[in-house]
N, CA, C and O atoms as a GROMACS GRO file, in nm:
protein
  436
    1UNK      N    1  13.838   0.357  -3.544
    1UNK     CA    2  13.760   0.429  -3.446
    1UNK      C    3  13.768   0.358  -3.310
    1UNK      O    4  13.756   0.237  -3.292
    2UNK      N    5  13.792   0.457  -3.213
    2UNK     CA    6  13.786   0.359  -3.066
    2UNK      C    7  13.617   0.360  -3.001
    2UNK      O    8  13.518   0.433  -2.995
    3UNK      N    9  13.672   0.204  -2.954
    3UNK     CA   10  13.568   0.187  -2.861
    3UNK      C   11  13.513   0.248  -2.752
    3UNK      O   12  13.599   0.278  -2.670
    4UNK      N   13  13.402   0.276  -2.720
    4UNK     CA   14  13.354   0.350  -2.590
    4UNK      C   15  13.407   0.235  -2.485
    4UNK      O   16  13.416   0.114  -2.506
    5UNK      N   17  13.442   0.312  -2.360
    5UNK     CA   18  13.473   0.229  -2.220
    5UNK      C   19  13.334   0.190  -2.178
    5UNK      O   20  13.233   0.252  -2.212
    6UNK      N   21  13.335   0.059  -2.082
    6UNK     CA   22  13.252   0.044  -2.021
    6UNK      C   23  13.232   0.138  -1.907
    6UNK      O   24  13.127   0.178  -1.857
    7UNK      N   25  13.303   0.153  -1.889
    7UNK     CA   26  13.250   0.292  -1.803
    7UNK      C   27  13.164   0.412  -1.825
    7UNK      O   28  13.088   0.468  -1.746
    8UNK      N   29  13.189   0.436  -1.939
    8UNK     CA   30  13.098   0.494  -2.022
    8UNK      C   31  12.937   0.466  -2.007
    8UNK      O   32  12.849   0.524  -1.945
    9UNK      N   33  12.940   0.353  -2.088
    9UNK     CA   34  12.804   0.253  -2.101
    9UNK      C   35  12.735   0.259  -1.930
    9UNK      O   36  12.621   0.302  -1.913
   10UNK      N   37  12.804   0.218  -1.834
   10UNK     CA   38  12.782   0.196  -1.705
   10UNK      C   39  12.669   0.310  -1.648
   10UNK      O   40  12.557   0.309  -1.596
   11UNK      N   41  12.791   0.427  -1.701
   11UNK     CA   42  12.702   0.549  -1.610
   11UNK      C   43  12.602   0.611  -1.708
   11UNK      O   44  12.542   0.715  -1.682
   12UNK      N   45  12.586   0.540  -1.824
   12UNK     CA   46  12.460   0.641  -1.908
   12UNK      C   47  12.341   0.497  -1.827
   12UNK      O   48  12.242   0.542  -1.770
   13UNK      N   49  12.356   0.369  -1.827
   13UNK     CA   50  12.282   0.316  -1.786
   13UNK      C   51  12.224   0.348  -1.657
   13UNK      O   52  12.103   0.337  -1.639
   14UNK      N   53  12.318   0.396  -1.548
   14UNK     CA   54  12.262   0.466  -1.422
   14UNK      C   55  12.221   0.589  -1.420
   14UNK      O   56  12.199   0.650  -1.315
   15UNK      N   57  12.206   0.636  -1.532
   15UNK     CA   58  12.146   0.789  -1.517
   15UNK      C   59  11.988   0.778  -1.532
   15UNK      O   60  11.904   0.852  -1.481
   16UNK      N   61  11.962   0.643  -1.632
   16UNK     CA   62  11.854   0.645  -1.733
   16UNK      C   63  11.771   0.550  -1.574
   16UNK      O   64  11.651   0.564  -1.554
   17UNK      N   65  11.846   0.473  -1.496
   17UNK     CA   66  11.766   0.362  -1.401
   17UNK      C   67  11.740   0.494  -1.266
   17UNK      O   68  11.690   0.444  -1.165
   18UNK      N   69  11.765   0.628  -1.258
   18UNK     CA   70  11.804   0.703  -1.136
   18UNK      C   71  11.616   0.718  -1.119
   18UNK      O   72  11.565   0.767  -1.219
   19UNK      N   73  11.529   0.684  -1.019
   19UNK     CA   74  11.432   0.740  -0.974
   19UNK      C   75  11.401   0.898  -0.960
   19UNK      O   76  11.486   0.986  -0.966
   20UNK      N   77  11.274   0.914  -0.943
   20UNK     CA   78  11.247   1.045  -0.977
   20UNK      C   79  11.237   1.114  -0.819
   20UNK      O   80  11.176   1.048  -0.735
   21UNK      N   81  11.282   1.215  -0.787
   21UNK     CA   82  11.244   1.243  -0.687
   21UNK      C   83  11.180   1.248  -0.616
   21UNK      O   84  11.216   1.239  -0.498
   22UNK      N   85  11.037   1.267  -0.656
   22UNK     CA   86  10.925   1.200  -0.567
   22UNK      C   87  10.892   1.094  -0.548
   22UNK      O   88  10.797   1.066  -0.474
   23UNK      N   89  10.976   0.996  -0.622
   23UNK     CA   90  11.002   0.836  -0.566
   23UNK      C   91  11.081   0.851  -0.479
   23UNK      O   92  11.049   0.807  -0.368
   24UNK      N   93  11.185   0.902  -0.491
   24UNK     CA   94  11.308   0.914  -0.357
   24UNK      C   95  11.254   0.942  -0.250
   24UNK      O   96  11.289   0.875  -0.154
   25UNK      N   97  11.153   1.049  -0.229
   25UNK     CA   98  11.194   1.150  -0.084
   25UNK      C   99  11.028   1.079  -0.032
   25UNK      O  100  10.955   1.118   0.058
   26UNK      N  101  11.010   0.962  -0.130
   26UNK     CA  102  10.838   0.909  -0.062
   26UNK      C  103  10.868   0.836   0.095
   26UNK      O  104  10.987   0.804   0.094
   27UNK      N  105  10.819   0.805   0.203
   27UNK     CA  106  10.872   0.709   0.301
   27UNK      C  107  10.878   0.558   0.239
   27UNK      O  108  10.774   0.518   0.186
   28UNK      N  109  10.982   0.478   0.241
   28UNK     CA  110  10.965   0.363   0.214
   28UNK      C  111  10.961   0.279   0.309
   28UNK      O  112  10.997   0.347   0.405
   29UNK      N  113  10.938   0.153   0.354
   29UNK     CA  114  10.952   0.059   0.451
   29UNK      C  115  11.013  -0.102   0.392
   29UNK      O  116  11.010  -0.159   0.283
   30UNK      N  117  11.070  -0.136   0.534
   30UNK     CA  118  11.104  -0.276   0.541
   30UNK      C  119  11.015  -0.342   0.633
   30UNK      O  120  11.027  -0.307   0.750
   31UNK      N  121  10.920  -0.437   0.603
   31UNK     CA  122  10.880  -0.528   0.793
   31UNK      C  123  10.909  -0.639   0.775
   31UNK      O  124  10.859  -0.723   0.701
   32UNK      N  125  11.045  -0.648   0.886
   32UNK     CA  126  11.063  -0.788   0.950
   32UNK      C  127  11.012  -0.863   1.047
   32UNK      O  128  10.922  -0.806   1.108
   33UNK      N  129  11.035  -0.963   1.083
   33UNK     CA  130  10.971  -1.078   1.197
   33UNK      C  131  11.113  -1.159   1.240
   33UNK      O  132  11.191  -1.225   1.172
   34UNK      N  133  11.111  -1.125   1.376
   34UNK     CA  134  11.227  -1.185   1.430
   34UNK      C  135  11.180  -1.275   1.549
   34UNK      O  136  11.061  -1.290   1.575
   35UNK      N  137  11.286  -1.337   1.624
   35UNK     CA  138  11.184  -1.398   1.741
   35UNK      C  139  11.157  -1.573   1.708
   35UNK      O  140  11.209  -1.634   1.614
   36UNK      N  141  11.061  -1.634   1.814
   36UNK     CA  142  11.055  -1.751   1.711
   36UNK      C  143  10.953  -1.727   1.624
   36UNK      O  144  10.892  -1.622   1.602
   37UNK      N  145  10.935  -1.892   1.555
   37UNK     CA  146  10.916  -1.847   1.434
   37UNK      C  147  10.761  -1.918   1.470
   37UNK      O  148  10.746  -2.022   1.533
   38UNK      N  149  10.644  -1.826   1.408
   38UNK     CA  150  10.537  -1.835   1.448
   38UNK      C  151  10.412  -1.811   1.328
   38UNK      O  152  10.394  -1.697   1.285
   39UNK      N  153  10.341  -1.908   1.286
   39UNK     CA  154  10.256  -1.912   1.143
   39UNK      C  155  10.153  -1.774   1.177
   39UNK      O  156  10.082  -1.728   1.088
   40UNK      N  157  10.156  -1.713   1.324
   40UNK     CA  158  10.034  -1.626   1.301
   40UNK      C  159  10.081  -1.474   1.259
   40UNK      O  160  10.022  -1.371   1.224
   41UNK      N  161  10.265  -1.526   1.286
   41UNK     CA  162  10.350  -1.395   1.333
   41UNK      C  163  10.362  -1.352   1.145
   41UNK      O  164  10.320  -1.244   1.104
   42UNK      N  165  10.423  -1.452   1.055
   42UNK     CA  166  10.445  -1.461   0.938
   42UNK      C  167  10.308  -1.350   0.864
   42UNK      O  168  10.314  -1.234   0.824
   43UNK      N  169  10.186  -1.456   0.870
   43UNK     CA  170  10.062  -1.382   0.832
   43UNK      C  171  10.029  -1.260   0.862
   43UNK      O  172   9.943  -1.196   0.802
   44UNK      N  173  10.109  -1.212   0.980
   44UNK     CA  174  10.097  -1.041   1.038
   44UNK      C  175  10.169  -0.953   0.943
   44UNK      O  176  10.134  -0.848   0.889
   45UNK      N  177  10.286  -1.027   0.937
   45UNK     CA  178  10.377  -0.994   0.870
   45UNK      C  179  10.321  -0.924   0.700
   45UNK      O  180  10.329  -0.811   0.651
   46UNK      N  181  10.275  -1.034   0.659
   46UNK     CA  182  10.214  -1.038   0.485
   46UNK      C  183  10.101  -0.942   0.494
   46UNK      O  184  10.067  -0.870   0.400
   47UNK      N  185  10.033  -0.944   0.636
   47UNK     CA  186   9.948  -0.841   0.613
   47UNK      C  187   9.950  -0.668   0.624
   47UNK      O  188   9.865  -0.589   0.584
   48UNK      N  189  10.075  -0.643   0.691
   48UNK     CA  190  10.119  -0.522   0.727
   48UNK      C  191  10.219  -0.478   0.614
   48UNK      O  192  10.246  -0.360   0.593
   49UNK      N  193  10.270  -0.578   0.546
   49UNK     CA  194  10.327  -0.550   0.395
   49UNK      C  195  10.250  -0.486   0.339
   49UNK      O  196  10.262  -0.366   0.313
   50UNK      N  197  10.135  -0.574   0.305
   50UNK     CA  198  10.009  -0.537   0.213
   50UNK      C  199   9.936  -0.398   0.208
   50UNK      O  200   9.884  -0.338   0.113
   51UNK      N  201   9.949  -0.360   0.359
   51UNK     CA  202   9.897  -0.222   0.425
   51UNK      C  203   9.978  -0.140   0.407
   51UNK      O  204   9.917  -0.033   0.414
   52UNK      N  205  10.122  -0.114   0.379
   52UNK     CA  206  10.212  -0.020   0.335
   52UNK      C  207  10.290  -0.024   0.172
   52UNK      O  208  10.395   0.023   0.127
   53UNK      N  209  10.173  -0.108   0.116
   53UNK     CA  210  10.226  -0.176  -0.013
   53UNK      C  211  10.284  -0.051  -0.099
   53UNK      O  212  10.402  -0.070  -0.130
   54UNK      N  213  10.234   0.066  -0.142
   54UNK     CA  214  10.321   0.123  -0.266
   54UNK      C  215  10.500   0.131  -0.195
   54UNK      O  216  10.605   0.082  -0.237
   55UNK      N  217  10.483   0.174  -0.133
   55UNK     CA  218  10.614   0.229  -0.110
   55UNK      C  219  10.663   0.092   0.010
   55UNK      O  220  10.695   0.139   0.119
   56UNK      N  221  10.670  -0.032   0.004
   56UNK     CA  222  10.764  -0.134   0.106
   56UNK      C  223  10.815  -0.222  -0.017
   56UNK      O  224  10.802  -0.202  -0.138
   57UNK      N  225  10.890  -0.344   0.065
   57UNK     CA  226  10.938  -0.382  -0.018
   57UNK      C  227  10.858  -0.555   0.072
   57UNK      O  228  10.872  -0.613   0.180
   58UNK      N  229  10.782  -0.572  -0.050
   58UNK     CA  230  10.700  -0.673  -0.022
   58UNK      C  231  10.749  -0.827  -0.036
   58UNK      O  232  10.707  -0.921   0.032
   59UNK      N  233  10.840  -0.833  -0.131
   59UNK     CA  234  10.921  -0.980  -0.136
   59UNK      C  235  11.009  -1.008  -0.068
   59UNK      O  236  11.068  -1.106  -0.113
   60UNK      N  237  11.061  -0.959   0.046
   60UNK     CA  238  11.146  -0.938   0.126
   60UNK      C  239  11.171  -1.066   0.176
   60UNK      O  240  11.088  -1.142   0.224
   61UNK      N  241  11.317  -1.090   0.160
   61UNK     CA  242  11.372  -1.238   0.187
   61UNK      C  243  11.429  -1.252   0.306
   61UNK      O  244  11.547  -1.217   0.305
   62UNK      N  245  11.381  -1.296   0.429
   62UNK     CA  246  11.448  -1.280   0.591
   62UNK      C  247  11.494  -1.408   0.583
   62UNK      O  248  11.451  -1.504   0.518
   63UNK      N  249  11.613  -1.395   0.679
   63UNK     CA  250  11.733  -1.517   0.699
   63UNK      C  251  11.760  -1.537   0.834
   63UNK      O  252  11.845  -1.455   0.867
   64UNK      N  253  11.720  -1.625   0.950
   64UNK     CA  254  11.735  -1.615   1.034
   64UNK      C  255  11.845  -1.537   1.056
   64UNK      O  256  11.816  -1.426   1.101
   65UNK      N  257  11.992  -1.564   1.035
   65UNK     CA  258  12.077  -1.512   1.099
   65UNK      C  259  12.123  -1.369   1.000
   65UNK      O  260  12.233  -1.348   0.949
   66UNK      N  261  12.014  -1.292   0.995
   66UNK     CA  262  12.016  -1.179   0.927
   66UNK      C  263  12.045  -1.085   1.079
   66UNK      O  264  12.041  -1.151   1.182
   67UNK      N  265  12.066  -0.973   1.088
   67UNK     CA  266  12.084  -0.832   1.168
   67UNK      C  267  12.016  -0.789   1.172
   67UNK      O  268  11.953  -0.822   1.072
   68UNK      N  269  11.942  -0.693   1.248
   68UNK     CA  270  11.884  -0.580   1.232
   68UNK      C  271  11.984  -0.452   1.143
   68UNK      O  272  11.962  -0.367   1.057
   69UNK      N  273  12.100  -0.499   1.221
   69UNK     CA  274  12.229  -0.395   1.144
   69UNK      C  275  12.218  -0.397   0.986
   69UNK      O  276  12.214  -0.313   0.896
   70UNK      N  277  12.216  -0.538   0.998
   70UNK     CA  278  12.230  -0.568   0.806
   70UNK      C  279  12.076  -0.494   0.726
   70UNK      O  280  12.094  -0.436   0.619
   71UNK      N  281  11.959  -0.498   0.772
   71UNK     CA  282  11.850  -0.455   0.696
   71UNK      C  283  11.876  -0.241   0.673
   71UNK      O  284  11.847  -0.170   0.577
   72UNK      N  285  11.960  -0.191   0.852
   72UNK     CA  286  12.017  -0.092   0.854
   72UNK      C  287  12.080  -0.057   0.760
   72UNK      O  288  12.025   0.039   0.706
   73UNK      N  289  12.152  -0.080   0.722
   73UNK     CA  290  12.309  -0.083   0.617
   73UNK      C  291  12.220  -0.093   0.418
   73UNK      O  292  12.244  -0.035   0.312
   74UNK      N  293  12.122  -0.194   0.459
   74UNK     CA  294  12.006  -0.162   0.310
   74UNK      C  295  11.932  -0.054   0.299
   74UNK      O  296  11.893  -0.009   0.191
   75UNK      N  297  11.908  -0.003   0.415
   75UNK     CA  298  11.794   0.078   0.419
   75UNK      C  299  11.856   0.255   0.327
   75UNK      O  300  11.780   0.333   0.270
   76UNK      N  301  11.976   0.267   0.338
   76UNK     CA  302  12.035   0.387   0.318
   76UNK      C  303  12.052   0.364   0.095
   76UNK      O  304  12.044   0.445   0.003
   77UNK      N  305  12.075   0.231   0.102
   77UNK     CA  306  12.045   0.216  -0.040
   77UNK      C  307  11.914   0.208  -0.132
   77UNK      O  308  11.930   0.251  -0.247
   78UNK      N  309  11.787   0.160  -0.099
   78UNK     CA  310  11.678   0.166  -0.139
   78UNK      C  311  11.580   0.258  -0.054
   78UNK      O  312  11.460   0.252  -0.025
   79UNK      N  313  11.686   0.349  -0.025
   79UNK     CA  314  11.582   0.477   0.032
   79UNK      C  315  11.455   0.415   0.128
   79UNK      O  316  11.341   0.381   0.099
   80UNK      N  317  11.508   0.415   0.221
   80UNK     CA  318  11.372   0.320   0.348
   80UNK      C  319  11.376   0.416   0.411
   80UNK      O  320  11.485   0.473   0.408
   81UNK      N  321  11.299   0.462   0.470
   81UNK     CA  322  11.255   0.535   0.589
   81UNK      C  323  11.182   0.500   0.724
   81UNK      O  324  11.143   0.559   0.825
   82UNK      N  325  11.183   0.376   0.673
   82UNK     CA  326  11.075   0.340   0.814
   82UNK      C  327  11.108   0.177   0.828
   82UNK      O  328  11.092   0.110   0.726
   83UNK      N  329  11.155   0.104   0.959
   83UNK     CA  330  11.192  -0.039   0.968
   83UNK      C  331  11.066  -0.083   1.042
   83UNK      O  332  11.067  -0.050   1.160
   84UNK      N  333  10.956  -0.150   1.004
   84UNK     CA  334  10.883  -0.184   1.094
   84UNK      C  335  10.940  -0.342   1.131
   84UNK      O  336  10.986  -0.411   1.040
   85UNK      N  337  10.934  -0.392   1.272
   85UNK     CA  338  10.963  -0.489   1.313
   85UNK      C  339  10.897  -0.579   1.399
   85UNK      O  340  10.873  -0.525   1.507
   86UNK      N  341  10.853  -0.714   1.389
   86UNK     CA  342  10.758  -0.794   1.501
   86UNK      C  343  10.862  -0.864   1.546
   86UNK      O  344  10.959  -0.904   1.483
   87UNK      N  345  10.831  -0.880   1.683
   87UNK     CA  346  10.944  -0.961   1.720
   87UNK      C  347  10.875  -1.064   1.829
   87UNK      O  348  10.814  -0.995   1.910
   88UNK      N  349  10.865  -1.176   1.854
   88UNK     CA  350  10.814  -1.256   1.887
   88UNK      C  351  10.919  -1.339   2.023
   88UNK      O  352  11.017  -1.412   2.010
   89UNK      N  353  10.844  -1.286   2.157
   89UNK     CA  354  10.927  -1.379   2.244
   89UNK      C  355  10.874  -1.502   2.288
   89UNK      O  356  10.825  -1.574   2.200
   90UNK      N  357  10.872  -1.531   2.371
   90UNK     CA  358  10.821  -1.671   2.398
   90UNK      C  359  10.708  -1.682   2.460
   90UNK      O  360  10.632  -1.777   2.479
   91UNK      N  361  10.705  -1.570   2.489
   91UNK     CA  362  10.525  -1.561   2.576
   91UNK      C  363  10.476  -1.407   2.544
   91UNK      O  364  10.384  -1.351   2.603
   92UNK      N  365  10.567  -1.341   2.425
   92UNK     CA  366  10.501  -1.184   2.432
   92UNK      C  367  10.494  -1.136   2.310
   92UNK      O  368  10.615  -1.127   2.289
   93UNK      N  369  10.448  -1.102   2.221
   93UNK     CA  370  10.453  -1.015   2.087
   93UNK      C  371  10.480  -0.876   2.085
   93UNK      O  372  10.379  -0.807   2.099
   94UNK      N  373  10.618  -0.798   2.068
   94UNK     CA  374  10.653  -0.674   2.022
   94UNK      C  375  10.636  -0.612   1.904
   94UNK      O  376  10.652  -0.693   1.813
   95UNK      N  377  10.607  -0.496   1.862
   95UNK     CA  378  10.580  -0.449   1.785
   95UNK      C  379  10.711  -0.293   1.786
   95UNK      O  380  10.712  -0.230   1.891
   96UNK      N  381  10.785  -0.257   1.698
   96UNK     CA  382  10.875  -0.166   1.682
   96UNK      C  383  10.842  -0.102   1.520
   96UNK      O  384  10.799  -0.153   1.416
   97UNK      N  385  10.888   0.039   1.561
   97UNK     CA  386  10.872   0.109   1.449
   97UNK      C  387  11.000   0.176   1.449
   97UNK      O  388  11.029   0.216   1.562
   98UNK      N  389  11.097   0.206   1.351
   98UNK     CA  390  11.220   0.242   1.370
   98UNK      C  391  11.247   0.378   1.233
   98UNK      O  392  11.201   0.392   1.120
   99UNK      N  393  11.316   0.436   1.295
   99UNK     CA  394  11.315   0.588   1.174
   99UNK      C  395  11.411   0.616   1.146
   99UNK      O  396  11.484   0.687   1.215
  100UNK      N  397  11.451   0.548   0.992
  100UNK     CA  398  11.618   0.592   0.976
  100UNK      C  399  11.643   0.699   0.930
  100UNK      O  400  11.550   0.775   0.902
  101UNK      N  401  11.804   0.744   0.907
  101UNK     CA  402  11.838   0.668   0.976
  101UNK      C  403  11.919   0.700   1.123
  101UNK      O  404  12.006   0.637   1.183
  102UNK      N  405  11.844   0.840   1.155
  102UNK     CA  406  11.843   0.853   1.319
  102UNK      C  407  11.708   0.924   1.312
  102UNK      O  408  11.673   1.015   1.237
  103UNK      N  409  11.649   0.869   1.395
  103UNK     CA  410  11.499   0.909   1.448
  103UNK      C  411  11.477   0.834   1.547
  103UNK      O  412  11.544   0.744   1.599
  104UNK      N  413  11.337   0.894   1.578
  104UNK     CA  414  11.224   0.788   1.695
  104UNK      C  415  11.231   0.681   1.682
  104UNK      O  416  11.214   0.643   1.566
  105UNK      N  417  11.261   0.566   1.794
  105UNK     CA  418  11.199   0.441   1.801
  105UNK      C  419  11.032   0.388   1.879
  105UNK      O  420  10.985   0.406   1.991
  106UNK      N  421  10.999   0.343   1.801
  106UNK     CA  422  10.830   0.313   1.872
  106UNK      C  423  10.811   0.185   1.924
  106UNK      O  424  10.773   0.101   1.843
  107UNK      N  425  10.828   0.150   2.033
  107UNK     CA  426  10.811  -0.015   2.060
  107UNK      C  427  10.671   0.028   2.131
  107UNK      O  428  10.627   0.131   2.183
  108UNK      N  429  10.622  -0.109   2.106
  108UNK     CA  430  10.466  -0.143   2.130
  108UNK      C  431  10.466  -0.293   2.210
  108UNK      O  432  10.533  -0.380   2.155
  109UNK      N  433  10.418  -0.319   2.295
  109UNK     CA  434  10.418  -0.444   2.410
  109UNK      C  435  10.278  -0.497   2.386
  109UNK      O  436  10.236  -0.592   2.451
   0.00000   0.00000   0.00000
């Protein structure tokens, strides 16, 4: 008797992991903190997670020399809809709301 391909196996496993549509089409979010790096900016951060908690992605691992492009380029895979962003200059705190993945941008001063 022959063996099933992994290929096989592969795509019954991705059928069974596929979200339900009203998980899909929910808004999801990313919030990053860019800028320097600032203990009150971080805590804004954890707290605006917290405030969009079902649908963000709360363990979110930032790398300084991450992109905005690069979180872009994720966002189309875990279904994001919304990039919120703090960005921290040296004397000013921004606030951006971004709508992928073509929409409104919201900056806040």
């Amino acid at each position: 008797m022959k063996k099933k391909s992994k290929s096989k196996k592969r795509g019954l496993q991705l059928r069974e992991r596929d979200e339900s549509k009203e998980l899909v089409q929910a808004p999801h979010s990313f919030v990053i903190a860019r800028g320097f790096a600032c203990p009150y900016i971080n805590d804004l951060v954890k707290d605006f997670r917290k405030v969009l908690e079902p649908f963000t992605a709360a363990n979110l691992k930032e790398k300084k020399n991450n992109k905005i492009k690069d979180y872009i380029s994720l966002a189309g895979v875990f279904h994001v809809s919304h990039l919120c962003i703090f960005n921290k200059a040296s004397n000013q705190l921004s606030f951006k709301v971004v709508k992928t993945p073509r929409g409104p941008t919201l900056t806040f001063k």
